[in-house]
N, C-alpha and C positions, 0 to 999 in steps of 0.2 A: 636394160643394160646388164651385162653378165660382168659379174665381181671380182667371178674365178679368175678372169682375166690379169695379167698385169696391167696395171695401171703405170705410165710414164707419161712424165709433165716434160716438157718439152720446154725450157727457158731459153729463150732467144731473143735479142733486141732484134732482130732484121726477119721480117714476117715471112718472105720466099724462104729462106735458109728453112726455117722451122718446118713450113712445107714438105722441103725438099727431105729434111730430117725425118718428119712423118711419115713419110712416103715409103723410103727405106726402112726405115723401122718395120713399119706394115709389113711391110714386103717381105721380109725375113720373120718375123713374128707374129702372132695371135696374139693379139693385146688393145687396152685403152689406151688416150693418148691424151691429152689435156695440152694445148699451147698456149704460150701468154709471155709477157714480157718480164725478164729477170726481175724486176722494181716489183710486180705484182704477186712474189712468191709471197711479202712482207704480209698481204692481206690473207694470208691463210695460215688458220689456227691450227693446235695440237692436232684435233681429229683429223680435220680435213689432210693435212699431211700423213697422219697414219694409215692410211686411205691410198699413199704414195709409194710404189712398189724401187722406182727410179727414179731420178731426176737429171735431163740431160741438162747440164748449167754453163750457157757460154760465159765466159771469160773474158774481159777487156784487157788491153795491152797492160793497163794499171790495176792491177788484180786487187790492188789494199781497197778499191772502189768497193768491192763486194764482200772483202773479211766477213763485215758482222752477219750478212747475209749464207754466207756457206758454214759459220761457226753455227749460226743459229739450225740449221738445216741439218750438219752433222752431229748437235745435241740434239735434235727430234728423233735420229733414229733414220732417216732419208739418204739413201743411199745416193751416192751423185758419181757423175760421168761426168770429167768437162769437156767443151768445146771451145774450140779456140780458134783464129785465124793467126796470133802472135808466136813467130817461133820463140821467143822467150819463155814461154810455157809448154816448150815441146816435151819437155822433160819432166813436167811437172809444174804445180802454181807450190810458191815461197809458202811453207807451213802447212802445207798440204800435199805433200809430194805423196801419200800412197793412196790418192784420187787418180785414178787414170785418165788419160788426156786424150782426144780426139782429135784431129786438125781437122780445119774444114781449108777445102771443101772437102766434103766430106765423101769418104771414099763407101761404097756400098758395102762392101762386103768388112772392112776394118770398123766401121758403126756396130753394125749388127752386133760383129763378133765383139766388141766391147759392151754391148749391151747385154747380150744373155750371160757372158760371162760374170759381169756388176749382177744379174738377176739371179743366178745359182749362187752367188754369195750372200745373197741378204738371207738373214734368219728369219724361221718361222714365225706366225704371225703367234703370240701367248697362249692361244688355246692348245693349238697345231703343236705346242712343244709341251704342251704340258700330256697329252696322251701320248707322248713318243717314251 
């Protein structure tokens, strides 16, 4: 497995979607991809998320459902993308609005372009900025 790569986790409840997510992804980028169920972010610790270059994180109609779970993800350091099917978070999720939002389904070429863009903004990894 190559490391250099980015790594993006793929949080989806509905396995086709993640798929299809994957797929695109790929297809536009050179990268890992990790898929699993938004509920199974909770089992992975500090490292294993340091480890996380992206996070694409669907979003339920009832966003308050996942608060602690994206609070907790954005004190790690884990950059996140949401996705969504709900236009009430077209705009953004309540308390989180400079998370950028995704609608699904999900369009090829508007994924991608939110994905490299989320990935040119994540900071270097501690070592990488300390020789800069």
């Amino acid at each position: 497995m190559n490391h250099s790569l980015p790594h993006i986790l793929i949080a989806e409840r509905e396995f086709l979607i993640a798929l299809d997510a994957e797929y695109l992804i790929k297809a536009a980028l050179d990268c890992r991809t990790t898929l699993l169920r938004p509920e199974q972010l909770d089992q992975w610790g500090a490292a294993a998320l340091a480890d996380v270059d992206l996070c694409l994180l669907d979003v339920p109609l009832d966003a308050t459902q996942i608060t602690a779970r994206i609070e907790r993800l954005v004190a790690e350091g884990v950059p996140l993308l949401f996705t969504t099917v709900g236009d009430i978070h077209r705009d953004g999720v309540k308390g989180f609005e400079a998370i950028p939002v995704v609608m699904k389904p999900h369009d090829a070429e508007t994924l991608a372009a939110g994905v490299k863009r989320r990935l040119r903004q994540r900071p270097p990894p501690p070592e990488e900025a300390d020789q800069n």
